[in-house]
N, C-alpha and C positions, 0 to 999 in steps of 0.2 A: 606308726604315726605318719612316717612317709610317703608311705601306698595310699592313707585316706586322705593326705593333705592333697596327692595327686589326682586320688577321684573324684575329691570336692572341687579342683581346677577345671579338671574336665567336664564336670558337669556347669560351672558355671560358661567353661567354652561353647555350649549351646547356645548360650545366648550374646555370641560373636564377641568383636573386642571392647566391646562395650561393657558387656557383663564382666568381663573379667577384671578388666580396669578398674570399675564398681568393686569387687570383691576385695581386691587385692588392697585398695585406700583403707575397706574397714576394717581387716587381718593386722595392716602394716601399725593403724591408728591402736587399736587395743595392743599390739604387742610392745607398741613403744611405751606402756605405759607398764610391761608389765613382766615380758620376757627379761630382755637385758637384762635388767634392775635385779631380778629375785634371781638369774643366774647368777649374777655376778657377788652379789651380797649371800647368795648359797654359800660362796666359797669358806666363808664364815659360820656358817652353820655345819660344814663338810669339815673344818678345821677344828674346832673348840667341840662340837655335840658328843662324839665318840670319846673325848678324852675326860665327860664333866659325870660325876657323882649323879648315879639316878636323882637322886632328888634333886638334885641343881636343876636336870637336864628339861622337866616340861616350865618352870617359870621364865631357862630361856628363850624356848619357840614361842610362849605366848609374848614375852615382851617383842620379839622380833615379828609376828605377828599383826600383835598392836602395830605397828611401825609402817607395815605393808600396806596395811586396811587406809590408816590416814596418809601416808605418801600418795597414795593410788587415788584418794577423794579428793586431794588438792590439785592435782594432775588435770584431773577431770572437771574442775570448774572451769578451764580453760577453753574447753570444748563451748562450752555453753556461752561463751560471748565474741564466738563464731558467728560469721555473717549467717543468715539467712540457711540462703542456699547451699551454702559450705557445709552447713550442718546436714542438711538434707540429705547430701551426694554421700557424707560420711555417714550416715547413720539413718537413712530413710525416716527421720522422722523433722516432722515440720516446726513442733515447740523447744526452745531452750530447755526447759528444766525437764524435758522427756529425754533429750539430746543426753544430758548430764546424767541424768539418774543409769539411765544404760549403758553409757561408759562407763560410770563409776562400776556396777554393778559387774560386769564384762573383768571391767581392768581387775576387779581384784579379786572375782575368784580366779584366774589365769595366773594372778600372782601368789594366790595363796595356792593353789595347783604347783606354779613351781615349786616355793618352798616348802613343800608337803615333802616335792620328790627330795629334794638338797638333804631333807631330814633324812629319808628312807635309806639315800648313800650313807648320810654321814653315820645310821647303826648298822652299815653293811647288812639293810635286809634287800639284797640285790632280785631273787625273788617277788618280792612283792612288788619291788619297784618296777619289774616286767610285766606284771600283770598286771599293776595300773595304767601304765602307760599302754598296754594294747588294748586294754577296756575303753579307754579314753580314744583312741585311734579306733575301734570300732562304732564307740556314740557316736565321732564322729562323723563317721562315713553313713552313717544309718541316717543321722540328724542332714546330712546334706542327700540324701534320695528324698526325703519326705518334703522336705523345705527348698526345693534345688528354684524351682519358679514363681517364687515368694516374692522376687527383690530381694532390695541390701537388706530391708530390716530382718529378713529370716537368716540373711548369712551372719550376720551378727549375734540373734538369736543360737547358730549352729555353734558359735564360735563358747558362748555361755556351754551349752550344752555338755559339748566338749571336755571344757574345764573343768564344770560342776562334779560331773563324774568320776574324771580322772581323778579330782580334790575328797572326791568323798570316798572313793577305793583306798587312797593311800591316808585318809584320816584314819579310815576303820583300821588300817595296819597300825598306824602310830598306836591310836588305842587301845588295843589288843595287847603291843607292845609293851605301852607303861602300866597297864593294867595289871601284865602279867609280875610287872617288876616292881607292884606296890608304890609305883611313881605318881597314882593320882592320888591314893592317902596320903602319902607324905606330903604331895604339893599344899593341901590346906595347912602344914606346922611350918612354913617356912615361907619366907617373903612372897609375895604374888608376883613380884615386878622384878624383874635385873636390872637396874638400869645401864650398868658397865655393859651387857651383850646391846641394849637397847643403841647405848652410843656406838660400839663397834660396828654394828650393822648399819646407821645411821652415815654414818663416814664412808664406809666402802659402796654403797647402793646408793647415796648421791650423788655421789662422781659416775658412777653404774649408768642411771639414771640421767643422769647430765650427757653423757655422751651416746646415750640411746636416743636421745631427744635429737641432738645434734644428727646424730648419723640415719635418723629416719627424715629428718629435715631435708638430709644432701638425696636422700631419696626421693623422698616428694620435688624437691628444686630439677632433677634429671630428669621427670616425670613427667614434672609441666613445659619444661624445654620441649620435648618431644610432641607434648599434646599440640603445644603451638608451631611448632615445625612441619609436623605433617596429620596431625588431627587424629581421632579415636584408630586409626590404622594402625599407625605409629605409636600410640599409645599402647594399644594391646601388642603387638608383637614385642613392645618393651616388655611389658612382663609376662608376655609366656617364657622368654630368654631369661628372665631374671629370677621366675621359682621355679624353672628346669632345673638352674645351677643352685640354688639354695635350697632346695629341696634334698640334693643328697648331701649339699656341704652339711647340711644340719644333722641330716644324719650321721655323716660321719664326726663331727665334729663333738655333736653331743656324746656319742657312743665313746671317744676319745677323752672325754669330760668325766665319763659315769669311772670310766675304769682308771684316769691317772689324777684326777683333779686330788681324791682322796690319799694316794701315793708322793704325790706333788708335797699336799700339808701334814701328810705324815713325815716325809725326810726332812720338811724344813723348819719341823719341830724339835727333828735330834739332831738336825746341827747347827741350828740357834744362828746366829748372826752371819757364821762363816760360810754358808751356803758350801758345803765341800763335797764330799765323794759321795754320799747318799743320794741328794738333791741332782747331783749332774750326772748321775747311771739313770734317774728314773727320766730327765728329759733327753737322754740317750735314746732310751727304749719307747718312748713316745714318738721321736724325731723317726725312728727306725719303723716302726710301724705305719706311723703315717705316711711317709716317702712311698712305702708297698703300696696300700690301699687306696694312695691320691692317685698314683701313675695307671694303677690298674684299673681303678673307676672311670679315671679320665680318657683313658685310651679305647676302653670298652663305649664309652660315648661319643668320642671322637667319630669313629667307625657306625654308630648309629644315631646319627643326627636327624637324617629327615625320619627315620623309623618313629626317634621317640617325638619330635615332636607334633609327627602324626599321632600317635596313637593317646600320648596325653592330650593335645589340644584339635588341632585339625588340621586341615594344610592348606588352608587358609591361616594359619597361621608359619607357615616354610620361610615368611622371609625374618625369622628370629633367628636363622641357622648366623646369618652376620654379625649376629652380638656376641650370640653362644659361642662359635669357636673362639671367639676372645677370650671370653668372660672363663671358658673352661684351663685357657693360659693361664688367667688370673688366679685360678683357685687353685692351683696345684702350690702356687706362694703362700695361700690363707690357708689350707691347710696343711702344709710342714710349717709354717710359720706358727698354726695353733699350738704346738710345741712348745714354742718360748712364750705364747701369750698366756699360756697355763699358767706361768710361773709367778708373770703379773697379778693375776688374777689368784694366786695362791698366796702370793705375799703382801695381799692387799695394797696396794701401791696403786694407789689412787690419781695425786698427780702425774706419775708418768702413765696411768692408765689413760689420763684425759688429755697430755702431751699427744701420744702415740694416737687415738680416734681422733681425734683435732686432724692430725698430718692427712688421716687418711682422706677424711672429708675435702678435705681444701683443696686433693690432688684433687679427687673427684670430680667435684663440683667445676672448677675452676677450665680442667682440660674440656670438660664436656661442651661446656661454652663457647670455650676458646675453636673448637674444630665441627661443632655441629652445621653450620657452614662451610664450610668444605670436607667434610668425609661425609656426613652424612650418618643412617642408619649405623653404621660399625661406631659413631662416636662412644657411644655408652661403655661399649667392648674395650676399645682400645682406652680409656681413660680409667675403666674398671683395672687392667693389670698394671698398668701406671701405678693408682693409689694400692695395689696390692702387694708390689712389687718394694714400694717406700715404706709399706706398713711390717713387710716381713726384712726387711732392713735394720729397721728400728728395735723390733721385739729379738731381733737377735744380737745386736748390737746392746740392748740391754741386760741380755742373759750372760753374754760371754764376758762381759767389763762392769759393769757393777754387781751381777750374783753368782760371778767365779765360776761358770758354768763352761766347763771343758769339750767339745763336740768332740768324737772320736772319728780318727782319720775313715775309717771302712764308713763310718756314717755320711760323708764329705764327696766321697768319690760314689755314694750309692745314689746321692741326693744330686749331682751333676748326670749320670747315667740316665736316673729316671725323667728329667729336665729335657733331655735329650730325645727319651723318645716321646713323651709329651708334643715337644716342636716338632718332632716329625709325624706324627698322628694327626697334628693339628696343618701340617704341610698336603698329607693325603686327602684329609678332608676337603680343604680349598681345590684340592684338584679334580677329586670327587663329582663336587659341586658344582663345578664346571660343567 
């Protein structure tokens, strides 16, 4: 999914920073309606699905389902009373209710795409869930050669594409799945509706939701700073520096999701309230694993800055290299930080999940303002580890003192080491670049 997200960049990098800018508003617009939300509200599906009586298990995904389809249509009215032109830029199309109908339609097979996958973890069919996800990563990459000089409306169209398939691969699993397990007969002798998973999901994916909104906003607001600061130049080298670095964080982060999110809601099933020795060895072993693969992603990118961001964008795009070495600082905290954010997000915890994106935001937003004026280009970078820096503060600050969550000394002194050469990597690089 990585590799095509990156060749779908790169090809829209042919059509300078222009294009990319283009692309990137209509990705970030559908995903805020759709990513976030069904990750986060998965957590609930990853939690309860594996533990519920076949027959219980498909009137929960439909009611959770239902829930997805109408959040995602309400979402979407909003688009539609968008100015004019606002609509245009996001979705190349000139009328309101075309505007609407394509977003709705976008946001929620992507949403019903994700909780396909959240289902697929939560029966441990890790299998299928690989093969839909690279099926989907290849529509994709197929969908953006064919449609690459389309406009927005075709990148949007790719983005459908994408989903549909990846949503219809991992349906056919589920189906298969309940099929084999006599879960669609029974489904007709017992209630249609859950409405207890209905409310669960309901609670944990609006605050989801609420802080996807928020935090694609502080995106958009750093966006337009820059477009008005130094115009589509400025704009596009913004985000070629900013899905360099979310491009593997997602990688890693989701890959970190598939494998502990479901270990996370498994030990904090069998220790109930106390959150004790289960629950704090498997955010041990997540902490310990990310520290490896942050330092060694990030070091290995440090060292190939102008390479990759020739080869994914062009070099007309080299002056992102001033974001990115920041932003690459910043991610070494979001990702050991995604550690304790698991735990959030496993324990459904809602309010401090919107406490904790609130902070981030505000650092964000706030610093960027405050110094685009005098730094300049590296503002984004340097404001990016700032709110990264407060956010993995926070989330650990909440694991260790309200979920008794014990870090182990060799995890402590591994997590300062790799810190260490991070900043030195990121020392060489500036000198590099020189």
């Amino acid at each position: 999914m990585a590799c095509a997200a990156s060749t779908t960049k790169l090809i829209a990098a042919t059509q300078g920073p222009s294009g990319v800018a283009n692309y990137s508003q209509i990705r970030q617009l559908c995903q805020m309606f759709a990513m976030v939300m069904t990750f986060n509200g998965g957590a609930t599906v990853v939690r309860d699905l594996g533990a519920r009586t076949e027959e219980s298990r498909l009137p929960y995904l439909v009611a959770i389902a239902v829930c997805v389809c109408a959040m995602f249509v309400l979402c979407s009215v909003a688009v539609s009373v968008a100015p004019a032109e606002l609509q245009y830029t996001l979705t190349g199309l000139r009328r309101p209710w075309q505007s609407l109908l394509l977003c709705s339609v976008v946001a929620m097979v992507i949403g019903l795409c994700t909780l396909s996958q959240s289902a697929l973890n939560g029966l441990s069919l890790r299998r299928e869930m690989f093969t839909s996800q690279t099926l989907g990563g290849v529509s994709q990459l197929a969908a953006a050669i064919v449609s690459s000089f389309n406009g927005s409306f075709s990148y949007t169209l790719l983005l459908l594409a994408q989903s549909l398939f990846g949503f219809g691969v991992a349906a056919n699993f589920l189906y298969l799945s309940f099929r084999k397990s006599n879960a669609i007969r029974d489904f007709w002798q017992h209630p249609f509706f859950d409405f207890e998973a209905f409310r669960q999901f309901t609670t944990l994916s609006g605050a989801a939701l609420l802080t996807g909104l928020l935090s694609n906003a502080a995106i958009f607001s750093c966006r337009t700073l820059y477009l008005k600061t130094g115009g589509g130049q400025f704009g596009g080298t913004f985000d070629a520096a900013f899905t360099i670095s979310q491009t593997y964080v997602i990688f890693l982060t989701g890959s970190l999701s598939a494998h502990f999110l479901p270990r996370y809601a498994a030990a904090f099933s069998r220790a109930g309230e106390s959150m004790l020795d289960d629950f704090s060895e498997e955010v041990n072993n997540c902490l310990r694993v990310s520290i490896i693969a942050s330092a060694l992603l990030i070091s290995v990118m440090m060292a190939m800055l102008n390479l990759s961001i020739s080869l994914l964008y062009s070099r007309e795009f080299l002056g992102a290299r001033e974001i990115l070495q920041w932003m690459l600082v910043g991610d070494f905290f979001k990702l050991t930080g995604w550690s304790f954010g698991l735990a959030v997000i496993a324990r459904a915890d809602t309010k401090k999940l919107l406490l904790i994106e609130t902070v981030w935001q505000i650092v964000l937003v706030s610093i960027s303002y405050a110094l685009i004026g005098k730094v300049g280009l590296e503002t984004f970078g340097i404001a990016y580890v700032a709110a990264s820096v407060c956010h993995w503060l926070c989330v650990f600050v909440l694991c260790t003192s309200n979920y008794g969550v014990v870090i182990k000394r060799q995890h402590v002194a591994t997590w300062c080491a790799a810190f260490a050469c991070v900043v030195l990597s990121a020392w060489f690089a500036t000198r590099i670049g020189r």
